[in-house]
CHARMM internal coordinates of N, CA and C (Angstrom, degrees):
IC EDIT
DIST 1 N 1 CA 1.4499
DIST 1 CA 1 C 1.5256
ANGL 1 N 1 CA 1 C 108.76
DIST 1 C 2 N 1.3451
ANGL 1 CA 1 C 2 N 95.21
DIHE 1 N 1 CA 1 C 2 N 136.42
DIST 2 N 2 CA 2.0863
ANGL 1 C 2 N 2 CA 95.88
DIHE 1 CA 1 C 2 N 2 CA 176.81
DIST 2 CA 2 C 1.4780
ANGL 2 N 2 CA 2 C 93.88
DIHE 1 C 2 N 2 CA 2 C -130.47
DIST 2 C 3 N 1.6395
ANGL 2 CA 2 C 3 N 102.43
DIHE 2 N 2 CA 2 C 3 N 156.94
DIST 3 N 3 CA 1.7152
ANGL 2 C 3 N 3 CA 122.81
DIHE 2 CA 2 C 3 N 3 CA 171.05
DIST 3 CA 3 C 1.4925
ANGL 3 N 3 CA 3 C 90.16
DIHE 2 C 3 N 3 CA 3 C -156.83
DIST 3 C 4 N 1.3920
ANGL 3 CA 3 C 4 N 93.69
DIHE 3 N 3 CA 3 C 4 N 173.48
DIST 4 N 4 CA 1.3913
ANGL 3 C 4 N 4 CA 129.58
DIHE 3 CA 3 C 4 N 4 CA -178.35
DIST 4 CA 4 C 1.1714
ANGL 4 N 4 CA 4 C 111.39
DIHE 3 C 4 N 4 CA 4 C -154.66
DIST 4 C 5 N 1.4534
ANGL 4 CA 4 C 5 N 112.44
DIHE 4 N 4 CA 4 C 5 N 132.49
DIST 5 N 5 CA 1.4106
ANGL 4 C 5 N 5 CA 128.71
DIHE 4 CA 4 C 5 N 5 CA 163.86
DIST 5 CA 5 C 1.3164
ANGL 5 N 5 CA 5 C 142.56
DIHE 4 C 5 N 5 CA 5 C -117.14
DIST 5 C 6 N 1.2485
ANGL 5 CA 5 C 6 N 131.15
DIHE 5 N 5 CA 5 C 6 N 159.95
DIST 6 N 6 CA 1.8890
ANGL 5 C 6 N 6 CA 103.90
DIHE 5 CA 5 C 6 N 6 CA 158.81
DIST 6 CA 6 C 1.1110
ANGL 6 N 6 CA 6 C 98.44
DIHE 5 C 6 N 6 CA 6 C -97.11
DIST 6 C 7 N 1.3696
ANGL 6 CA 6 C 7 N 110.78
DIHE 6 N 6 CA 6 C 7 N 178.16
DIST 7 N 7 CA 1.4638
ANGL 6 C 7 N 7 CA 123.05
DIHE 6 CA 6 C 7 N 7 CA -176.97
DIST 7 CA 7 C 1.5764
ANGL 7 N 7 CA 7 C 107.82
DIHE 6 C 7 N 7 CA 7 C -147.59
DIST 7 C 8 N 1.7928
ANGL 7 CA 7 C 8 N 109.77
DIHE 7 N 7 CA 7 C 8 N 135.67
DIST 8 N 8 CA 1.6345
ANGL 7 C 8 N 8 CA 116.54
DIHE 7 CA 7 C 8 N 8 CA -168.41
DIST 8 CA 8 C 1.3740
ANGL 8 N 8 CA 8 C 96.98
DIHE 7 C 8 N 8 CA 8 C -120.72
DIST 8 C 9 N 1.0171
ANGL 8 CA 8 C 9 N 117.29
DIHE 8 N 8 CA 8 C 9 N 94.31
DIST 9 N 9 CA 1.5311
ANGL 8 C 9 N 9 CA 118.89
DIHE 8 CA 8 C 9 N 9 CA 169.95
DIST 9 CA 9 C 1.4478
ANGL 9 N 9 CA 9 C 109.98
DIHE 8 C 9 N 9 CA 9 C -43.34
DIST 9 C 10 N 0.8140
ANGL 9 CA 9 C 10 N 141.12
DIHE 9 N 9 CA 9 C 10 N -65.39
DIST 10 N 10 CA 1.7482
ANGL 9 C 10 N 10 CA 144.44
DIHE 9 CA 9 C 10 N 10 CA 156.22
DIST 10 CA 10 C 1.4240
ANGL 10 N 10 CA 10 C 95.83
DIHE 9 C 10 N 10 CA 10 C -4.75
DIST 10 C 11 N 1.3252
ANGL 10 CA 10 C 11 N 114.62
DIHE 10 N 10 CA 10 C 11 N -61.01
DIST 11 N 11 CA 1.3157
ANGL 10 C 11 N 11 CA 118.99
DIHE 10 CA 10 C 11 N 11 CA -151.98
DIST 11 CA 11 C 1.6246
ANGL 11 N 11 CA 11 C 102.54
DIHE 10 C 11 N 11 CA 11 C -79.62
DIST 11 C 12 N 1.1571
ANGL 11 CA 11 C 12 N 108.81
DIHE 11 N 11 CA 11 C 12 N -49.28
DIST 12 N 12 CA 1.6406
ANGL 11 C 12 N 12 CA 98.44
DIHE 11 CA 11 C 12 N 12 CA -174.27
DIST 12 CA 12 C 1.4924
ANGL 12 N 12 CA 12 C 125.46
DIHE 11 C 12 N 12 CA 12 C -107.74
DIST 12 C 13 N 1.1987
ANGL 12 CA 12 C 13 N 113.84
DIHE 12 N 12 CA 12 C 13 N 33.48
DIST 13 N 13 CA 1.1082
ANGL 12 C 13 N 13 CA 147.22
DIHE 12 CA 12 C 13 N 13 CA 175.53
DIST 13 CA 13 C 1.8266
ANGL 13 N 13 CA 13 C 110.54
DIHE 12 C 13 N 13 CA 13 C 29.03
DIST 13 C 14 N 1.1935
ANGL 13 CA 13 C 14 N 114.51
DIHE 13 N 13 CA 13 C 14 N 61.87
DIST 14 N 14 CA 1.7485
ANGL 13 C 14 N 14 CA 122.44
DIHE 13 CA 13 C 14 N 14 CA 173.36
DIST 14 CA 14 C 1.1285
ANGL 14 N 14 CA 14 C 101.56
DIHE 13 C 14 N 14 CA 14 C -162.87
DIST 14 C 15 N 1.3775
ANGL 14 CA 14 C 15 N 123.82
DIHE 14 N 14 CA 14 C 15 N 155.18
DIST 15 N 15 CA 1.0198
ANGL 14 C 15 N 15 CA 134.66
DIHE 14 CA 14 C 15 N 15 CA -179.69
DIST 15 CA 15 C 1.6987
ANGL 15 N 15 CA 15 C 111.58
DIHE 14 C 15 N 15 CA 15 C -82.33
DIST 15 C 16 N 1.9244
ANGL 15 CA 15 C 16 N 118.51
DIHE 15 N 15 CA 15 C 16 N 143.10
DIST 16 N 16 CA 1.1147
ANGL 15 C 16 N 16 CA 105.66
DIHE 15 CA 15 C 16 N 16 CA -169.30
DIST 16 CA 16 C 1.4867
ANGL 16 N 16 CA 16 C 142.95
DIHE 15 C 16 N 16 CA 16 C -48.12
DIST 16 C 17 N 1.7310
ANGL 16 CA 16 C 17 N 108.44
DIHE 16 N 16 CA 16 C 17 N -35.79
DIST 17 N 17 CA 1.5683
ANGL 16 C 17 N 17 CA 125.28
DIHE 16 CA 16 C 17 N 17 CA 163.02
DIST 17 CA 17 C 1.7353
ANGL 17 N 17 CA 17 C 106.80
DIHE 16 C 17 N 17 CA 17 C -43.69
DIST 17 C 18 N 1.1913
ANGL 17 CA 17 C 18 N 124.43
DIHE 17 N 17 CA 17 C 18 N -41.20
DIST 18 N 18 CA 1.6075
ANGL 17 C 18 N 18 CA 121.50
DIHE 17 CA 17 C 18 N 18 CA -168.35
DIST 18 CA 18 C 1.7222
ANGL 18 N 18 CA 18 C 97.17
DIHE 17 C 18 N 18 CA 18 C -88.37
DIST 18 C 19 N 1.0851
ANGL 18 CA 18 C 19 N 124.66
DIHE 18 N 18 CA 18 C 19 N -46.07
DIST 19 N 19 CA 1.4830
ANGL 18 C 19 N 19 CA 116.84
DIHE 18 CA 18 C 19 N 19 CA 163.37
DIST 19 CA 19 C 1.6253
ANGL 19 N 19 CA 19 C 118.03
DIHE 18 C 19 N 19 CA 19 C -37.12
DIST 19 C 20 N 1.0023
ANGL 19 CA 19 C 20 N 79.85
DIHE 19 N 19 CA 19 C 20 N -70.65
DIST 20 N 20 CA 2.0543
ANGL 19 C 20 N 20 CA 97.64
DIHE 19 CA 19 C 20 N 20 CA 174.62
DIST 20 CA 20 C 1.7125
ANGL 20 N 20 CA 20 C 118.33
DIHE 19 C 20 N 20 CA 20 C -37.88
DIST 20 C 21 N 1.6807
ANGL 20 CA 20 C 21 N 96.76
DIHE 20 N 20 CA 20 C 21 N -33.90
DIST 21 N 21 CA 1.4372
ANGL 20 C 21 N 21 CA 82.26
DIHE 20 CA 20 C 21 N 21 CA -173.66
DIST 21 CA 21 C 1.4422
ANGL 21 N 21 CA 21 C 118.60
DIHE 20 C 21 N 21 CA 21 C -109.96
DIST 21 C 22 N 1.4005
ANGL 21 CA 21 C 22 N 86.64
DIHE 21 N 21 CA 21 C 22 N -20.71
DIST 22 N 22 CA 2.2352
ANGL 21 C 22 N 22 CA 92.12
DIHE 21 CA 21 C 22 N 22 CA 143.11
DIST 22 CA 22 C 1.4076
ANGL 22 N 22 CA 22 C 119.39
DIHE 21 C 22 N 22 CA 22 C -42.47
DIST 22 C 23 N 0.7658
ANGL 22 CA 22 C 23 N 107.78
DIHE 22 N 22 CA 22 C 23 N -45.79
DIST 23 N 23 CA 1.3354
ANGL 22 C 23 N 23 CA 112.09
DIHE 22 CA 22 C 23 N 23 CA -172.24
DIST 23 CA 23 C 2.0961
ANGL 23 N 23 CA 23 C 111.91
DIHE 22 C 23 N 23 CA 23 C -95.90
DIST 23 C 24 N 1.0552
ANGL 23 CA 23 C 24 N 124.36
DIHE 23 N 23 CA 23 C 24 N 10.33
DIST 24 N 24 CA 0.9970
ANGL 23 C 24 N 24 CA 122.35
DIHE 23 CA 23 C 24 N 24 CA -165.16
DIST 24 CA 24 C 1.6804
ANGL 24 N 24 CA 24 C 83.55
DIHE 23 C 24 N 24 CA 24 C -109.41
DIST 24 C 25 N 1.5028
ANGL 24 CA 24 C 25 N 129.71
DIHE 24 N 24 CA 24 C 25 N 3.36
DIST 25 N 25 CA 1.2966
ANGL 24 C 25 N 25 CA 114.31
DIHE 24 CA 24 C 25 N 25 CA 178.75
DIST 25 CA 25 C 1.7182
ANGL 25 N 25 CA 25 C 105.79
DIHE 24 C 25 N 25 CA 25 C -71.98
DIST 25 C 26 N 1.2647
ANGL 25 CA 25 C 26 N 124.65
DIHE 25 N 25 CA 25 C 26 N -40.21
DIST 26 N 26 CA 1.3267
ANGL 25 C 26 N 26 CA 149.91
DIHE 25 CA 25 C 26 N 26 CA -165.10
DIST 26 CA 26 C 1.3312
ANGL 26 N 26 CA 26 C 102.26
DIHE 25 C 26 N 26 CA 26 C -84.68
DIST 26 C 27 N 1.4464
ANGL 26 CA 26 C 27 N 123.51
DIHE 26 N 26 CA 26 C 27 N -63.51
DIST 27 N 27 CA 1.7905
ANGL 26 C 27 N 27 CA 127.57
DIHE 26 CA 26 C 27 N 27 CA -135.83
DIST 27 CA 27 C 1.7996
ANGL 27 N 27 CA 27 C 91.33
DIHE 26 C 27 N 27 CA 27 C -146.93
DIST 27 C 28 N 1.4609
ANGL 27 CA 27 C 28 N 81.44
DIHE 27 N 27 CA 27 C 28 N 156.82
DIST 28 N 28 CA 1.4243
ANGL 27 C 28 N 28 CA 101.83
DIHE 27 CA 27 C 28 N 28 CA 178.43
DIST 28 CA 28 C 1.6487
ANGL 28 N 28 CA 28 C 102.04
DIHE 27 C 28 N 28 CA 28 C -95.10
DIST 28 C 29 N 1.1777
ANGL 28 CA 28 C 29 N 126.04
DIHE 28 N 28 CA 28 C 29 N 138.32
DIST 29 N 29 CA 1.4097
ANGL 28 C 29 N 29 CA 120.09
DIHE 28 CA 28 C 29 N 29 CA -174.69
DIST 29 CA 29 C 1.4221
ANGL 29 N 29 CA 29 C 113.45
DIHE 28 C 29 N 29 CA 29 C -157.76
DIST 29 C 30 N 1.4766
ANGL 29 CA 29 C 30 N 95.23
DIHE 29 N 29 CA 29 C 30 N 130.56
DIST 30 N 30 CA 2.0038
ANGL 29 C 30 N 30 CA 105.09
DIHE 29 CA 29 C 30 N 30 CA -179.46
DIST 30 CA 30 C 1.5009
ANGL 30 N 30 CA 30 C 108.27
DIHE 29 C 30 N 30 CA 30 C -142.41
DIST 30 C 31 N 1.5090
ANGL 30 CA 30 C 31 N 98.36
DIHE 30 N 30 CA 30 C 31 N 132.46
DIST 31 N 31 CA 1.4006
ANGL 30 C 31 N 31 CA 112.64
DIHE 30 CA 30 C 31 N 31 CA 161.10
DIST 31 CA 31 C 1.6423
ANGL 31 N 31 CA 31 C 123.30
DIHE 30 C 31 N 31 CA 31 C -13.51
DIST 31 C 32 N 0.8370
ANGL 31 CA 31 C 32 N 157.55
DIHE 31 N 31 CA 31 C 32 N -146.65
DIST 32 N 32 CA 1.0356
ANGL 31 C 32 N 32 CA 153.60
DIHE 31 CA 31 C 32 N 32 CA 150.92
DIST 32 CA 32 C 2.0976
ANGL 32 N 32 CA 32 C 116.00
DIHE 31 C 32 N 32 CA 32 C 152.27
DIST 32 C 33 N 1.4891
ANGL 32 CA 32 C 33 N 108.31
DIHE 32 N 32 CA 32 C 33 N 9.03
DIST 33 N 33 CA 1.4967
ANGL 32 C 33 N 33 CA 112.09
DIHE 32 CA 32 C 33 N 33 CA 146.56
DIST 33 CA 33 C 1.1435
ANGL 33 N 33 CA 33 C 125.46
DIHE 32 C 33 N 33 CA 33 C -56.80
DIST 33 C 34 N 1.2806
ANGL 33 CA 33 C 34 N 120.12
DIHE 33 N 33 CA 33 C 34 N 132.75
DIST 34 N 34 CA 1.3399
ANGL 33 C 34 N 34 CA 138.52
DIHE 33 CA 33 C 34 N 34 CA 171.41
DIST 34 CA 34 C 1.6534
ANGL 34 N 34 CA 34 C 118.46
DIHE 33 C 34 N 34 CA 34 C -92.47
DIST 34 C 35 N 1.3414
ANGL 34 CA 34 C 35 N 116.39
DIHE 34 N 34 CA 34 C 35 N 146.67
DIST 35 N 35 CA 1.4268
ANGL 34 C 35 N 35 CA 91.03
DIHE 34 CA 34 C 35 N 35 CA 156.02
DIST 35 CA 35 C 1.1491
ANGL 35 N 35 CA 35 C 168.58
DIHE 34 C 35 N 35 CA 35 C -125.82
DIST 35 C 36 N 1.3448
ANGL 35 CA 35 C 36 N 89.15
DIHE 35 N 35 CA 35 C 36 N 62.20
DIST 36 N 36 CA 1.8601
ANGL 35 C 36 N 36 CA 118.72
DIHE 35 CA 35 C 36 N 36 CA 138.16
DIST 36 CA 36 C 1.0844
ANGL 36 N 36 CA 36 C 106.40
DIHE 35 C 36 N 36 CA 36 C -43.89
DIST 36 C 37 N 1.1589
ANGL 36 CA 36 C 37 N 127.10
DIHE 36 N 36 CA 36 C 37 N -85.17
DIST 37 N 37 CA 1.2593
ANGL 36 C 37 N 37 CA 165.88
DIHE 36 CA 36 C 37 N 37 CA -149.99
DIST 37 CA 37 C 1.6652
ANGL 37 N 37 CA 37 C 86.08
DIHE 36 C 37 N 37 CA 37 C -42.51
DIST 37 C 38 N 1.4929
ANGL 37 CA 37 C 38 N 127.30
DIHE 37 N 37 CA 37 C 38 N -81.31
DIST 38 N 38 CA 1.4898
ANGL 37 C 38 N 38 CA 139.65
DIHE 37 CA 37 C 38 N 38 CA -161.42
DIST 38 CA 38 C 1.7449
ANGL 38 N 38 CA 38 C 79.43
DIHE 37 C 38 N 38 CA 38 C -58.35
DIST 38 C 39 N 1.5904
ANGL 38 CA 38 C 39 N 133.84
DIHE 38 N 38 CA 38 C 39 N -78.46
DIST 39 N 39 CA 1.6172
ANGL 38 C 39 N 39 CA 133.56
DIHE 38 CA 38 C 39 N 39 CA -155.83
DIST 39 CA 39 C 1.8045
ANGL 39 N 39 CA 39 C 88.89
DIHE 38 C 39 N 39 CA 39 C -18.67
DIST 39 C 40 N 1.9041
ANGL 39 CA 39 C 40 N 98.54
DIHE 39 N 39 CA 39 C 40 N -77.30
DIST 40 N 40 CA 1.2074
ANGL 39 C 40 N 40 CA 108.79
DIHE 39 CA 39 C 40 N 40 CA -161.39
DIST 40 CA 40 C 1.7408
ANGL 40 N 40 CA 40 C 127.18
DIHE 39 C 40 N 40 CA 40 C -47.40
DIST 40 C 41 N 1.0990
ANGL 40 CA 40 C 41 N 106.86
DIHE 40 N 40 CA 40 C 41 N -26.64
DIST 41 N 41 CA 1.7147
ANGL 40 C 41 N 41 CA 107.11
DIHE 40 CA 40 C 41 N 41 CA -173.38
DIST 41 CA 41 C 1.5740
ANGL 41 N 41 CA 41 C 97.99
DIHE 40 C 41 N 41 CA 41 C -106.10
DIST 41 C 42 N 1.4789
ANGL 41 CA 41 C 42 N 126.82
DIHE 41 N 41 CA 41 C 42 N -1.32
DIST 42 N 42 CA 1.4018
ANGL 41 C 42 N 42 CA 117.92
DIHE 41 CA 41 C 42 N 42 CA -176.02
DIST 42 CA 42 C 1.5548
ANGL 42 N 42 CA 42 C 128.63
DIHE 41 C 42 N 42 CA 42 C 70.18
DIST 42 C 43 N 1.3505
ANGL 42 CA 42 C 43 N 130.41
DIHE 42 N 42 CA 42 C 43 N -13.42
DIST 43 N 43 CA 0.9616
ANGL 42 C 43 N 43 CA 147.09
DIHE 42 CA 42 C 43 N 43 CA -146.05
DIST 43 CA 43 C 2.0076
ANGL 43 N 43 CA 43 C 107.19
DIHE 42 C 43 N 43 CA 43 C -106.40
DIST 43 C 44 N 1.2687
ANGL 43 CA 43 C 44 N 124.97
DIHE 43 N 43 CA 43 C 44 N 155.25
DIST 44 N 44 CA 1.2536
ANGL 43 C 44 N 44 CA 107.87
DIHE 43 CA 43 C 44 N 44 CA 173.89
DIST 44 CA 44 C 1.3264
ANGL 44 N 44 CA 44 C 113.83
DIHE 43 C 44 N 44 CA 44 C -126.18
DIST 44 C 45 N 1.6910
ANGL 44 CA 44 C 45 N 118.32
DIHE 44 N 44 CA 44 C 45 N 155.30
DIST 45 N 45 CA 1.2900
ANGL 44 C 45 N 45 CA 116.06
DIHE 44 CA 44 C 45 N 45 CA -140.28
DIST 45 CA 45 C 1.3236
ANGL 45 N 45 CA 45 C 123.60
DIHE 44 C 45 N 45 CA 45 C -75.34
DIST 45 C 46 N 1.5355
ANGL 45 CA 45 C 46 N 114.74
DIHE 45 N 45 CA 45 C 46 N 17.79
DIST 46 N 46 CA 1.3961
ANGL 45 C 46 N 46 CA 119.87
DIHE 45 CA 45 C 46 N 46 CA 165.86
DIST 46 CA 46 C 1.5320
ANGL 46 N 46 CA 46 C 110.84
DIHE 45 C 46 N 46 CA 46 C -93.13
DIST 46 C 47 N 1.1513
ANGL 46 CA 46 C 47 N 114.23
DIHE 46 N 46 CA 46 C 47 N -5.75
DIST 47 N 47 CA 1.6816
ANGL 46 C 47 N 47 CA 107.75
DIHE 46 CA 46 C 47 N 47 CA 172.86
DIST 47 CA 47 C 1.7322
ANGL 47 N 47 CA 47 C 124.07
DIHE 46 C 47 N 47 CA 47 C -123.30
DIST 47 C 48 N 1.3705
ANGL 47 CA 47 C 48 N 95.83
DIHE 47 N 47 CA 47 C 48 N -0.10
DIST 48 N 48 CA 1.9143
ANGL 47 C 48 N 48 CA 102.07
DIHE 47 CA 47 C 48 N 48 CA 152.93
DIST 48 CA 48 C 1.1795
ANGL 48 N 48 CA 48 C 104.81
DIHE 47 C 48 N 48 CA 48 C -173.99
DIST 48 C 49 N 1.7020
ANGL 48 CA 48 C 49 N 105.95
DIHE 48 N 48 CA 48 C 49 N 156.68
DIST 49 N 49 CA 1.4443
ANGL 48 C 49 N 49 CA 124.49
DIHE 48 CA 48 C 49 N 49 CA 156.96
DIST 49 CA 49 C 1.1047
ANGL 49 N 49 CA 49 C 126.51
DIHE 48 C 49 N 49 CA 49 C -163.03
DIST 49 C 50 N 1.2814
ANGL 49 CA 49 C 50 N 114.67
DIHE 49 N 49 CA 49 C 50 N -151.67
DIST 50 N 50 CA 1.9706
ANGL 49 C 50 N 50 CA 128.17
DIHE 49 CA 49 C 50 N 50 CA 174.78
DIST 50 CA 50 C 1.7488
ANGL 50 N 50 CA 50 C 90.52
DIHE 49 C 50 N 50 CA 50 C -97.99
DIST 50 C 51 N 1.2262
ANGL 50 CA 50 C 51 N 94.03
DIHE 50 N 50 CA 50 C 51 N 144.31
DIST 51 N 51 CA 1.5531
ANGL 50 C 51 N 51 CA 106.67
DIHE 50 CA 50 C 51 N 51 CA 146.50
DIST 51 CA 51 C 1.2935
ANGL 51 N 51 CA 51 C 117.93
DIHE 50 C 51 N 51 CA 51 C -154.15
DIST 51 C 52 N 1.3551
ANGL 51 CA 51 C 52 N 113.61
DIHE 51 N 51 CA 51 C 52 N 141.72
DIST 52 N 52 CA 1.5234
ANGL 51 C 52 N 52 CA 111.74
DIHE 51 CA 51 C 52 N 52 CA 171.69
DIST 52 CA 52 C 1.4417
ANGL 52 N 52 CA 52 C 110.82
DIHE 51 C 52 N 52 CA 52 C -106.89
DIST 52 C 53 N 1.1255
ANGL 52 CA 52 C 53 N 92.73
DIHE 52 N 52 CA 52 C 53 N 169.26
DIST 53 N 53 CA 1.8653
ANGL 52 C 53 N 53 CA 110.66
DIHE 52 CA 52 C 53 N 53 CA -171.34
DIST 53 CA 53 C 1.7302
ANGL 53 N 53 CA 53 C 102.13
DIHE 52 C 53 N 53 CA 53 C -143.14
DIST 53 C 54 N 1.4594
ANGL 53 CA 53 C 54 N 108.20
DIHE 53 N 53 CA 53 C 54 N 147.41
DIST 54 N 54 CA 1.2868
ANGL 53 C 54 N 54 CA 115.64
DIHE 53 CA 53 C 54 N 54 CA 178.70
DIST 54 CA 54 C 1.9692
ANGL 54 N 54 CA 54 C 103.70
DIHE 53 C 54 N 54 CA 54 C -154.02
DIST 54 C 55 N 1.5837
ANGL 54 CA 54 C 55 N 113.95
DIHE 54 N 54 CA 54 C 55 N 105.58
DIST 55 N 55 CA 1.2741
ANGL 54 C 55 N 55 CA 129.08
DIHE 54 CA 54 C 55 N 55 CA -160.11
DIST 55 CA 55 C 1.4986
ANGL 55 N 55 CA 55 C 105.03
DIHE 54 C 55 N 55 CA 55 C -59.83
DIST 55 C 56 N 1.3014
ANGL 55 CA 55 C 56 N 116.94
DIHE 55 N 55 CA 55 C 56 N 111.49
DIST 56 N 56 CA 1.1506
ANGL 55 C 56 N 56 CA 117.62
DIHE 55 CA 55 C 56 N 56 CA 176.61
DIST 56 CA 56 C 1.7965
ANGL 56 N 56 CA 56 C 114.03
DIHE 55 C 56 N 56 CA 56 C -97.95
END
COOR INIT
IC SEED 1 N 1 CA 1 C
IC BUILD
């Protein structure tokens, strides 16, 4: 199984490394913003992005 998300640090209150490794019990998962991605939303890459996941 694969997904992708963004992610709002605001919103889920941890920093991305501690997200990541919650989730690293289940799925393999990497960043995957570009930057485009930061130009366009203004923002820097400790407070949103892409990530993908692939269910291991």
């Amino acid at each position: 199984m694969r997904c992708a998300f963004e992610f709002h640090i605001d919103a889920v209150k941890m920093p991305i490394n501690i997200l990541l490794k919650n989730l690293s019990k289940d799925y393999k998962c990497e960043v995957v913003s570009d930057e485009e991605f930061y130009k366009r939303h203004g923002y820097s890459k400790k407070l949103l992005g892409l990530v993908k996941c692939v269910r291991v």
